[in-house]
N, C-alpha and C positions, 0 to 999 in steps of 0.2 A: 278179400282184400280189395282196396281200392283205393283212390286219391283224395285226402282232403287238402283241401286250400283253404288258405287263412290271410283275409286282407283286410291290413292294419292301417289304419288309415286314422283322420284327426277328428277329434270329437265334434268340432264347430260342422264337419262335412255330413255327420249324421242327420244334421237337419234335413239337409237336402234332398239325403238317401231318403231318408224314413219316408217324405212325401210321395218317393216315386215306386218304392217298396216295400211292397207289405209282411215280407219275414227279412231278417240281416240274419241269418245263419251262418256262418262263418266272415264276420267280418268281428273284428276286435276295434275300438275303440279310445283312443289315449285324449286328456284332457292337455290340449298343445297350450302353447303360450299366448295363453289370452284369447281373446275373440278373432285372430288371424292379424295378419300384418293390417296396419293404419295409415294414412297420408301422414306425415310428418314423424314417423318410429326411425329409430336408428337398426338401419337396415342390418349392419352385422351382429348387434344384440341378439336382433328378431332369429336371425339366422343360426346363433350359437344357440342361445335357448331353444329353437325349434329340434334343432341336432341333441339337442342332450336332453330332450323329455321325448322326443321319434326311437332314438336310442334305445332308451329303456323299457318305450313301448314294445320294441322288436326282441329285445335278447330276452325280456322276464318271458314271456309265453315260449320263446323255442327253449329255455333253461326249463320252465317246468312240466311240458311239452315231454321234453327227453327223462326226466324226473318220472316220471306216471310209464314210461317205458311205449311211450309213441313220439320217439324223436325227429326234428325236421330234418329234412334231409337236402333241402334247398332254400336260397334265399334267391328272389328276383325282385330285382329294383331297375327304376328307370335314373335317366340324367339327372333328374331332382333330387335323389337322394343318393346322392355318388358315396356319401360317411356311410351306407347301410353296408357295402366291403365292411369296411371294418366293423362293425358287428360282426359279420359273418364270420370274419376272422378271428374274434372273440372267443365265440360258440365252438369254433373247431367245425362251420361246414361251410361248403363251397355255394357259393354265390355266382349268381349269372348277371348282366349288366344287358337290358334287351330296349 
């Protein structure tokens, strides 16, 4: 037995990973809204969009996750993503805010 960790994060930021890391083993990838926020985007579009494709990046993998009978058992989010609670609360598990 032991711990996996799974971190989801936005697919524009893979570039950056991939330069500095040679395996992403456990990181999951979502294709966000567009190529990241722009000078002149209307900042609460950018904002709902980001929350409802982050969203579904986060609940499909712990829904299927718990499907295959290795279900999560925690969710940890920073200030950035204050809407990942409610995921978690979705899912039926408890969430940490660190």
């Amino acid at each position: 037995m032991g711990v996996k960790v799974t971190i989801v994060t936005r697919l524009s930021a893979h570039c950056r990973i991939a330069k500095t890391s040679p395996t992403l083993e456990g990181f999951t990838f979502f294709n966000d809204y567009g190529d990241g926020f722009k000078d002149g985007d209307d900042h609460e579009h950018f904002r709902s969009e980001f929350k409802k494709h982050a969203s579904l990046a986060i609940s499909e993998p712990i829904t299927t996750s718990a499907k295959k009978g290795r279900p999560v058992t925690c969710l940890v989010y920073t200030m950035f993503q204050s809407w990942a609670a409610e995921v978690a609360r979705d899912v039926h598990i408890p969430s940490v805010f660190v």
